[in-house]
VMD Tcl script that draws the C-alpha trace (Angstrom):
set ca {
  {8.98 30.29 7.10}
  {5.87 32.86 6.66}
  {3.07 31.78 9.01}
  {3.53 28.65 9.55}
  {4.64 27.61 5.54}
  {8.08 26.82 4.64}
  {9.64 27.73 1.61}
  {12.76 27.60 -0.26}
  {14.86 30.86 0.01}
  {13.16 32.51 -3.99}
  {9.95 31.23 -2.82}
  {9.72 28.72 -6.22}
  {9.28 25.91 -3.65}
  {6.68 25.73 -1.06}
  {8.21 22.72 1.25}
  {5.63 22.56 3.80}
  {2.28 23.24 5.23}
  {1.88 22.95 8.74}
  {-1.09 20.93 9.75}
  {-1.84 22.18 12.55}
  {-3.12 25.77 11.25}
  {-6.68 26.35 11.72}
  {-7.17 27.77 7.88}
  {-9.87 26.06 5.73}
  {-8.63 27.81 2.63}
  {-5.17 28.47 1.04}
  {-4.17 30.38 -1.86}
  {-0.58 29.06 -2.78}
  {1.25 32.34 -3.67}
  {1.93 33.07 -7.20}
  {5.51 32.88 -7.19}
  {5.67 29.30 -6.43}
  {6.53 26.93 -9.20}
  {7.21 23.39 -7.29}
  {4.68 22.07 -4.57}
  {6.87 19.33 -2.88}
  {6.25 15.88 -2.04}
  {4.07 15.39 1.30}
  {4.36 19.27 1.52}
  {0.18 19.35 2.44}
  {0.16 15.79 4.29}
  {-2.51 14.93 6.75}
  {-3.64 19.00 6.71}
  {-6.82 18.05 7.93}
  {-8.23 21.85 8.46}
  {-8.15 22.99 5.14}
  {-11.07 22.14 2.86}
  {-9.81 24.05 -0.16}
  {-6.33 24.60 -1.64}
  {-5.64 27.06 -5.14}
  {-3.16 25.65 -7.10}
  {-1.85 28.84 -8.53}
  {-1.21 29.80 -12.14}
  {2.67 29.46 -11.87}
  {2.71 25.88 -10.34}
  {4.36 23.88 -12.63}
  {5.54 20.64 -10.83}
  {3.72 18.22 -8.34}
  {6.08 16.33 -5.91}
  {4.69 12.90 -4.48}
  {1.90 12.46 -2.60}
  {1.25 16.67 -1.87}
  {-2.25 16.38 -0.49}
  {-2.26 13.00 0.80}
  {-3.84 12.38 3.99}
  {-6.02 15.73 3.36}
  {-9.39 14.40 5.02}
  {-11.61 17.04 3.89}
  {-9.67 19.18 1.01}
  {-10.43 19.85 -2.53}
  {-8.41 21.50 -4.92}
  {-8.99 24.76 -7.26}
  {-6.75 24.87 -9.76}
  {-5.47 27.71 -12.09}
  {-2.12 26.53 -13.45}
  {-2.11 25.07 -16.90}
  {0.22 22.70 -16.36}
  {-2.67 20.76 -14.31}
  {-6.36 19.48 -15.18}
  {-8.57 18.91 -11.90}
  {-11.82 16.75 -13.09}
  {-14.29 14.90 -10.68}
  {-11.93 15.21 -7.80}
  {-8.44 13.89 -9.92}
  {-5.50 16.16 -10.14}
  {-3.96 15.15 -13.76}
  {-0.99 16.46 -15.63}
  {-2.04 18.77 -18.90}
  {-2.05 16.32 -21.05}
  {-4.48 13.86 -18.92}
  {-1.62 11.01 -19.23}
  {-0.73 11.33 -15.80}
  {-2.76 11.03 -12.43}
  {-1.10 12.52 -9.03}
  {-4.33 13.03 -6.71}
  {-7.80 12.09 -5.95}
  {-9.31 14.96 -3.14}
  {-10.55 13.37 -0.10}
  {-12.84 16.08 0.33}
  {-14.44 16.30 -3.47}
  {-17.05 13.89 -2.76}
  {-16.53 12.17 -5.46}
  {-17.13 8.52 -5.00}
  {-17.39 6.59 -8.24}
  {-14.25 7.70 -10.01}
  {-14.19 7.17 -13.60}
  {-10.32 8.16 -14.73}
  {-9.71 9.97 -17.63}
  {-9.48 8.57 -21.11}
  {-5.40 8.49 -22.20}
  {-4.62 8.35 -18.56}
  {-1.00 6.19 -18.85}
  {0.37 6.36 -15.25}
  {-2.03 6.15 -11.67}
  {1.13 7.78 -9.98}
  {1.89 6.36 -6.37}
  {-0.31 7.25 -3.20}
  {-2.20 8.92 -5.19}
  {-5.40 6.97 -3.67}
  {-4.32 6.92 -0.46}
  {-6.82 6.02 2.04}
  {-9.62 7.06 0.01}
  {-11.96 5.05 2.12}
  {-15.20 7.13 0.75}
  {-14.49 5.56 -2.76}
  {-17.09 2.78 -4.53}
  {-15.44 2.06 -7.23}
  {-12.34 3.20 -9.61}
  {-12.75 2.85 -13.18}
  {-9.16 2.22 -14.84}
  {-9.44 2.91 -18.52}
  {-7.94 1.27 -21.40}
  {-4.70 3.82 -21.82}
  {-3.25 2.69 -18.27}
  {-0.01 0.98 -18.89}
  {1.71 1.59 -15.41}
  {0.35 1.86 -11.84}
  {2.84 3.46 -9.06}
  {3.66 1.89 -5.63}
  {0.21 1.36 -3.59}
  {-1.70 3.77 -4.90}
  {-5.09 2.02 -3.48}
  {-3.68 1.41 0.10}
  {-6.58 1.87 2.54}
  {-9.88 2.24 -0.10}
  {-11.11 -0.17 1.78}
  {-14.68 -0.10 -0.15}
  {-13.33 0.17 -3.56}
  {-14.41 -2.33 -6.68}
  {-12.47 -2.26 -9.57}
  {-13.38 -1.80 -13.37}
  {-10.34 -2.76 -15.30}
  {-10.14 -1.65 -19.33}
  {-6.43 -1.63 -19.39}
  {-4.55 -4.94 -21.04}
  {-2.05 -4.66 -18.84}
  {-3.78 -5.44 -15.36}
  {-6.96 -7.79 -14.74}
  {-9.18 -8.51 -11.57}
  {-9.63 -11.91 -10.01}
  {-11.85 -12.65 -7.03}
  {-12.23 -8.80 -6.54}
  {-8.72 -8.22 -6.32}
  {-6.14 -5.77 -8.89}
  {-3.64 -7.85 -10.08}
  {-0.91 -7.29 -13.08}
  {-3.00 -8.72 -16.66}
  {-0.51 -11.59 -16.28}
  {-1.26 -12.45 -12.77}
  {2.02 -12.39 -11.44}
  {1.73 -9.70 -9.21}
  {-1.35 -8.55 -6.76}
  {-1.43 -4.90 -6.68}
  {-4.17 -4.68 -4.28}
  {-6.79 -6.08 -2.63}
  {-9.76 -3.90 -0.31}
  {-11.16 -5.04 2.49}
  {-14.56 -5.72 0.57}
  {-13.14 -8.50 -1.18}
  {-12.27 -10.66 2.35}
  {-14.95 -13.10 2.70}
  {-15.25 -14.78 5.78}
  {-11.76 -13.53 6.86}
  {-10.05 -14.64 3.71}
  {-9.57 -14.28 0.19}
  {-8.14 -17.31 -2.26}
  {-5.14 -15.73 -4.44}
  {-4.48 -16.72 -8.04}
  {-2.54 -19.85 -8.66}
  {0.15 -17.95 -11.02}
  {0.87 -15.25 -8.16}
  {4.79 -14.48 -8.07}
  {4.84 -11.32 -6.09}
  {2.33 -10.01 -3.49}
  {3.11 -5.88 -4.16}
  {4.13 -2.96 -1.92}
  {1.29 -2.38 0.67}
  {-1.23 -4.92 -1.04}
  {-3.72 -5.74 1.77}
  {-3.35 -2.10 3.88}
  {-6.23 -1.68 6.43}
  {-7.54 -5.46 5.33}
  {-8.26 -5.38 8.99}
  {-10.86 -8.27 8.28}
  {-7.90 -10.97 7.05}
  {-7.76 -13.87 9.60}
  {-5.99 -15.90 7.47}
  {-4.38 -16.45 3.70}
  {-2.43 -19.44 1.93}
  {0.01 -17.82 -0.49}
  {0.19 -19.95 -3.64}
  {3.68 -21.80 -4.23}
  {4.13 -19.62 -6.58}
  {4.94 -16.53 -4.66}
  {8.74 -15.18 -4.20}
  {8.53 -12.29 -3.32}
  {6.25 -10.17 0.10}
  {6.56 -6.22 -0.65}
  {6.87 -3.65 1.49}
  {4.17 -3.22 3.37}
  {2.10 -5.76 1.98}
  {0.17 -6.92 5.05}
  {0.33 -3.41 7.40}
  {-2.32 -3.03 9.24}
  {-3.96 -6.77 9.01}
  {-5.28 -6.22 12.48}
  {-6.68 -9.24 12.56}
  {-4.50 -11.73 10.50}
  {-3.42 -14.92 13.14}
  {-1.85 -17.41 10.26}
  {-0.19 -17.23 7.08}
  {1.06 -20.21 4.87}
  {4.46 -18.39 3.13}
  {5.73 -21.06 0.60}
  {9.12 -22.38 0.49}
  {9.92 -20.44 -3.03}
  {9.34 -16.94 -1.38}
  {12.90 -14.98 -1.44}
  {11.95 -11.81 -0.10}
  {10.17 -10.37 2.78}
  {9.86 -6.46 2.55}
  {10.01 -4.06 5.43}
  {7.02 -3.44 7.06}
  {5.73 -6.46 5.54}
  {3.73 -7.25 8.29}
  {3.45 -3.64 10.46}
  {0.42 -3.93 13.46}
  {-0.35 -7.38 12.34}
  {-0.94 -7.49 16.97}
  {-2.52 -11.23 16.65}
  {-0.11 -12.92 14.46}
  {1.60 -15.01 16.70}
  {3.78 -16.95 14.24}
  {5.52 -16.51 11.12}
  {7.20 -19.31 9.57}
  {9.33 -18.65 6.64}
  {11.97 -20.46 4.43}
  {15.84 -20.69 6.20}
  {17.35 -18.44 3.52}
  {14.81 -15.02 3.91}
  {16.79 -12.23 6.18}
  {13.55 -10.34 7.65}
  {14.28 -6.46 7.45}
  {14.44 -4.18 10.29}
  {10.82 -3.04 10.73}
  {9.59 -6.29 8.51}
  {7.60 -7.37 12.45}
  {7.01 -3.70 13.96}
  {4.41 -3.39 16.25}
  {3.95 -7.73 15.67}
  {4.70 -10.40 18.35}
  {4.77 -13.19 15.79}
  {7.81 -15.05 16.54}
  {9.46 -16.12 13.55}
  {10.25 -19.94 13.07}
  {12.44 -21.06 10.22}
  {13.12 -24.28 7.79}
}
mol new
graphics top color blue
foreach p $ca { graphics top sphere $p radius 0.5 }
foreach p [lrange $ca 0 end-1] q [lrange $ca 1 end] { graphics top cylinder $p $q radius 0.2 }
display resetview
């Protein structure tokens, strides 16, 4: 530990940031090769971190969380355009910057994987423009852009009624809060599986009739649906996620087929008292 930064014993590692320092800037020292995942979370003081020329790996989510930072980066192993943090070869993305100011994000021609988080709660964003190379997006990488519309390129995911779904429309990969009119949103008819943290911070969702289609309610998929009070789950749905339905505090009832066993945290912080048949 060296004021208030934790490293692995060689210093190749740099394992965590502690957010509570008062720094706006941070050089990350040139012996470090691997920033870790969540190493930088919610480090809300710094406005400016130097990736330096060493860095050679990016663990999960490292700046997530980072209300105001940006990133300067000198490592060759990374490309940092409009606010994205890419791999070198542009086929990757593993961060948008909170604090870049950026908020019509156009991503990068060749771009193959939106890695997971790496949007997370981006609420400044207008609109993210996925481009015609993307064949795989990561777990919720859009939780919590709760202004963001969607300009789809790729053949391998569509929008319909505002929402990013999978280009076959079996799965919804996520819906913002701009898309709930009048407190709901109608789903498409071939939905199969609502994904991992889907509706995050939809805190405008009264209500929503999932199609008969749907067997399957990801992790997280309604957390923080602040205002959600009813929800039609069809009889085909298998699975139920934990944290499915985290700080959903109005939804008093959740009625769901005999054979679903609800998770551990699948209700936290929700009074809805579950009713089966």
């Amino acid at each position: 530990m060296e004021d208030g930064i934790l490293f692995d014993k060689d210093k190749r590692s740099l394992i965590h940031y502690t957010p509570s320092k008062n720094d706006s800037r941070y050089e990350i020292p040139e012996s470090v090769e691997w920033i870790g995942k969540h190493s930088f979370y919610k480090c809300e003081n710094l406005k400016e971190v130097v990736i330096n020329k060493n860095a050679s790996y990016m663990g999960n989510n490292a700046f997530s969380d980072c209300t105001n930072i940006s990133l300067e980066n000198h490592s060759a192993h990374f490309k940092y355009i409009d606010g994205v943090l890419y791999n070198n070869d542009l086929t990757m993305v593993y961060h948008y910057s909170l604090g870049s100011g950026v908020t019509d994000v156009i991503l990068q021609d060749g771009v193959r994987t939106i890695g997971r988080n790496s949007f997370w709660n981006a609420r400044m964003i207008k609109s993210i423009t996925i481009p015609k190379s993307v064949r795989q997006i990561g777990y919720n990488p859009f939780a919590y852009c709760l202004q963001a519309n969607f300009v789809v390129h790729s053949d391998k995911y569509s929008v319909y009624n505002g929402a990013l779904y999978t280009a076959d429309y079996h799965e919804l990969v996520c819906c913002t809060a701009k898309v709930i009119a009048n407190g709901t949103i109608e789903l498409h008819s071939k939905l199969e599986s609502v994904g991992r943290n889907a509706f995050t911070g939809c805190e405008s969702l009264e209500y929503i009739v999932l199609p008969d289609s749907v067997k399957a309610i990801a992790r997280g998929a309604f957390s923080g649906c602040v205002r959600l009070k009813k929800i039609k789950i069809p009889q085909n749905v298998e699975f139920i996620g934990d944290w499915a339905f985290n700080n959903c505090t109005v939804l008093e009832k959740l009625k769901i087929p005999l054979c679903i066993r609800l998770e551990n945290n699948t209700l936290k912080n929700c009074p809805a008292e579950v009713i089966t048949y």
